[in-house]
N, C-alpha and C positions, 0 to 999 in steps of 0.2 A: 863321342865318348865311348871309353870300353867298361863295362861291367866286371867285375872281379869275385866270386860270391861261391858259398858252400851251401846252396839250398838243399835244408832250411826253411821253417812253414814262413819266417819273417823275410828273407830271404826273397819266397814265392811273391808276398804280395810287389816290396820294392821291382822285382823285375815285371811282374805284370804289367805296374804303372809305367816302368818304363819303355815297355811294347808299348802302350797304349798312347803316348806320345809320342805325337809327327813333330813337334817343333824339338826334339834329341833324334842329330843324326847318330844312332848306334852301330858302329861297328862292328863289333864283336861280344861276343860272351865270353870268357874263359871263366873257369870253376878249378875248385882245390877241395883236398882233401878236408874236411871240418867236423861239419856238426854231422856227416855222417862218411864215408867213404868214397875217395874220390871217383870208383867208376858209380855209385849211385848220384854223388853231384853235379857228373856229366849228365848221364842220364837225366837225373830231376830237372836241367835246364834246358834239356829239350823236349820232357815234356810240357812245360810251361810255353817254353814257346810254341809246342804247337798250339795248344792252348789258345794261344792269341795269337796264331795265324801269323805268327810273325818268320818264316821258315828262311825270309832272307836277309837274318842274321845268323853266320857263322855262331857253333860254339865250338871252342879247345878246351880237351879237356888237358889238368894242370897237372901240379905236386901231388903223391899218392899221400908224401908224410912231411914233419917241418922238417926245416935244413939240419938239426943237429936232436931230435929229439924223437923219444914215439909218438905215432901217432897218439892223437886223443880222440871223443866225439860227445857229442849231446842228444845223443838218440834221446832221453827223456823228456826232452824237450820238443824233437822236432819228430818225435814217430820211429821207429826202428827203418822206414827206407827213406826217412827226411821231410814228409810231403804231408805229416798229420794222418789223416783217415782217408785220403785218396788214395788210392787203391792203382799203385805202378802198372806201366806197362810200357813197352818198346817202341819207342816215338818213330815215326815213318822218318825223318830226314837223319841222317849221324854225323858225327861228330867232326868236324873239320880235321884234315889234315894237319897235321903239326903239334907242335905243342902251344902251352897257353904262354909263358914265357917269352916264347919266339914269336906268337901272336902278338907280344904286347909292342916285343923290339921294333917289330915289322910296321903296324900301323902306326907306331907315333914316330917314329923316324924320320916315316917316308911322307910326312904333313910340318907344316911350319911351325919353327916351336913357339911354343904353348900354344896348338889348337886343341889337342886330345885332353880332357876331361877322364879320370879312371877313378870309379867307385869302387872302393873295395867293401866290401861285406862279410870278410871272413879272413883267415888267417893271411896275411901278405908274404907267403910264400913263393906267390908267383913271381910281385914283383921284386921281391929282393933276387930270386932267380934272374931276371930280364935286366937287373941293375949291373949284375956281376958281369953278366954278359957283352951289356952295351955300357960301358963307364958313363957315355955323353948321357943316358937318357936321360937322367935326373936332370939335369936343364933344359932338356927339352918338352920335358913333360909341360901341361896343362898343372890346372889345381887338382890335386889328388885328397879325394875326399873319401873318408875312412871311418866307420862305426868301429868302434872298439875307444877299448882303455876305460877307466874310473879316475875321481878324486875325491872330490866331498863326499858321492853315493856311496863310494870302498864297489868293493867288488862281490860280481855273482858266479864266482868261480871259486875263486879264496875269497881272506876278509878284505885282500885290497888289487885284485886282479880281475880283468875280464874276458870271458871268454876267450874272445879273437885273439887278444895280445898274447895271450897265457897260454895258447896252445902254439902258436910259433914265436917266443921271444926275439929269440936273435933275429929270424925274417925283419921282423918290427923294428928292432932294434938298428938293425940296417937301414931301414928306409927310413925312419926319423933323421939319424944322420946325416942320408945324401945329400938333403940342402933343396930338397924341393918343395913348392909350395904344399904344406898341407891342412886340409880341414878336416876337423876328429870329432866326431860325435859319439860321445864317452856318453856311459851311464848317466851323470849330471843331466846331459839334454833330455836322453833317449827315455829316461826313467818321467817325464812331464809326457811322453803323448802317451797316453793311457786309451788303450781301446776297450771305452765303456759301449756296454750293452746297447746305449743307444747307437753309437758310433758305428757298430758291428752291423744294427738293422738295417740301416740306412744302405749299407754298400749289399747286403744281401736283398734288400730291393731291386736293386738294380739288373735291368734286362740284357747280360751279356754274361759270357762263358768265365770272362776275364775274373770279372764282379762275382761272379758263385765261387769261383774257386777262390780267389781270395777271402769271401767270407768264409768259406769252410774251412781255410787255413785261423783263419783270426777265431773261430769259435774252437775248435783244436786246441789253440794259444791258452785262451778265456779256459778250458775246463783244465791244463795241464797246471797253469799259474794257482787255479784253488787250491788243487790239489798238493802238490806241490812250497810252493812259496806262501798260500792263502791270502793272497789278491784277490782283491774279484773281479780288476781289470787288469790285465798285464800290461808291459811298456810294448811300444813298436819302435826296434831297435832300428834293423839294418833300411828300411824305404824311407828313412830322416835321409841319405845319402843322395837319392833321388829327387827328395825331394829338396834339399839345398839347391841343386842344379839346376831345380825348374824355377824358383821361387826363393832365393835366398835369403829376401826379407822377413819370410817366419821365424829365422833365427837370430838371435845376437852371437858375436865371436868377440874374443878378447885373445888378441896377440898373446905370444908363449913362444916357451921353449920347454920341448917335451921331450923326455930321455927312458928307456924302460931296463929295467930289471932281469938280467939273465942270469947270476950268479947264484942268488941265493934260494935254497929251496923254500924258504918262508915266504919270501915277497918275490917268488918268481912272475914275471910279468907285469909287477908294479907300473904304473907310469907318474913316471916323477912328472908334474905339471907345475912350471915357474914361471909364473906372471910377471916379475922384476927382468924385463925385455926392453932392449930401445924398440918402441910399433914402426919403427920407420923401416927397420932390418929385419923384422921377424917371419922367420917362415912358416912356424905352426900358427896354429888359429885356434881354439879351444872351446867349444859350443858353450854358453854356460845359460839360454833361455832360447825355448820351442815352443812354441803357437802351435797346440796340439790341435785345436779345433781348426786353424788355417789347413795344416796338414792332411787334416784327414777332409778334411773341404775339395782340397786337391787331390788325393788321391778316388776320393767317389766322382771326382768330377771326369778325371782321366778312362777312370775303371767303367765308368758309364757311357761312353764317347761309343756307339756302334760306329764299326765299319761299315764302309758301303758292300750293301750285299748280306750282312750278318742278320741272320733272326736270332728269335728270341731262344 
């Protein structure tokens, strides 16, 4: 599988988990411009990887902005350098060669199609870039599994947009199109895993590097969501993507056809979600029920896993 992501404190934890699992062979990292700047999302994804000791996955860094629009960001959300209250600094390994784009062309190309898996976590700039490029790859892709979009929840961006979608339409808007398989875990799902206080202790128990720093991104999460929206527990968005991959019976899907929004300035980013699909033909999937307590089961279970060799 390749990661796709603008970390991002939710961002942080998803990729942790996915360091932290041997049964996802990971390819690659590539990162985009999002919820903060793309040379800080390059960066933030290597420092998580060092992080977890994981140094021998490439990351590319992507898009500085989307394809036909300014950039945007959610520093409010995720910290002004992306990471919450961790405190940056210059990860020892850099950034692979290339771009993230040309990373994506490369490794799913050159493997049989549909073995590559690509989670995207942030705005799909990359891949509508790697689309335009390579025409085949969309059938060659794996299942392409995707946090963003709203429908019953409306949206946390606008009243009916989210984030991811909203900050690159058309990107989105392209890769619905292309005709590949995909899985969307839209606010609907993402809004059921609630990282409650308990939730949070339990992974900040835990005796590993991976486990602290994700608790400290999820208690980040926890004071920003009071503050802000008056939650007392926020949703954990973007590591529902990881966690499909590992475990895909925590969630239900219900075949669709998903189309978004670029014209209009009111419902920019909208995603039209139509369930009236023949399921035998359908290529979107639409999360609409998350076993939040499975999830986070799985994710403390992964974040907990020492390496051979790792202290406390």
């Amino acid at each position: 599988m390749i990661i796709d992501c603008d970390p991002g404190v939710d961002d942080a934890t998803g990729l942790l988990t996915a360091f932290a699992s041997p049964d996802l062979d990971l390819l690659a990292v590539t990162t985009v411009g999002g919820n903060v700047s793309a040379a800080k999302t390059a960066r933030n994804a290597r420092i998580l990887r060092q992080i977890a000791g994981r140094e021998d996955v490439p990351v590319y860094r992507g898009a500085e902005r989307p394809l036909r629009r300014a950039p945007a960001g959610a520093g409010e959300f995720h910290g002004r350098e992306g990471l919450g209250d961790l405190t940056p600094f210059e990860p020892v390994a850099p950034v692979a060669e290339g771009t993230a784009a040309g990373a994506i062309v490369q490794q799913v190309m050159a493997r049989p199609e549909g073995s590559v898996a690509l989670a995207i976590m942030g705005p799909m700039t990359n891949l509508a870039l790697a689309m335009q490029a390579e025409p085949a790859l969309a059938a060659h892709l794996g299942p392409v599994v995707v946090m963003g979009g709203a429908r019953a929840e409306g949206g946390n961006i606008t009243a009916s947009a989210e984030f991811n979608i909203w900050a690159d339409p058309d990107a989105a808007a392209e890769v619905f199109a292309s005709g590949c398989r995909m899985i969307v875990m839209g606010l609907d799902a993402t809004h059921q895993v609630r990282a409650t206080e308990e939730r949070i202790a339990k992974i900040e128990a835990l005796p590993t590097a991976s486990a602290r720093t994700a608790a400290a991104m999820l208690r980040f999460s926890q004071r920003v969501e009071r503050q802000i929206v008056g939650w007392d527990a926020g949703p954990l968005h973007d590591p529902c993507t990881v966690a499909w991959l590992l475990k895909p019976e925590l969630f239900e899907l219900a075949p669709c056809r998903i189309a978004v929004e670029t014209e209009s300035a009111l419902t920019r980013g909208h995603t039209a979600v139509e369930f009236r699909v023949d399921a035998a033909t359908a290529n979107h999937f639409w999360a609409t029920k998350a076993d939040a307590a499975g999830i986070f089961a799985l994710i403390a279970q992964r974040l907990g896993a020492k390496e051979e060799g790792e202290g406390a």
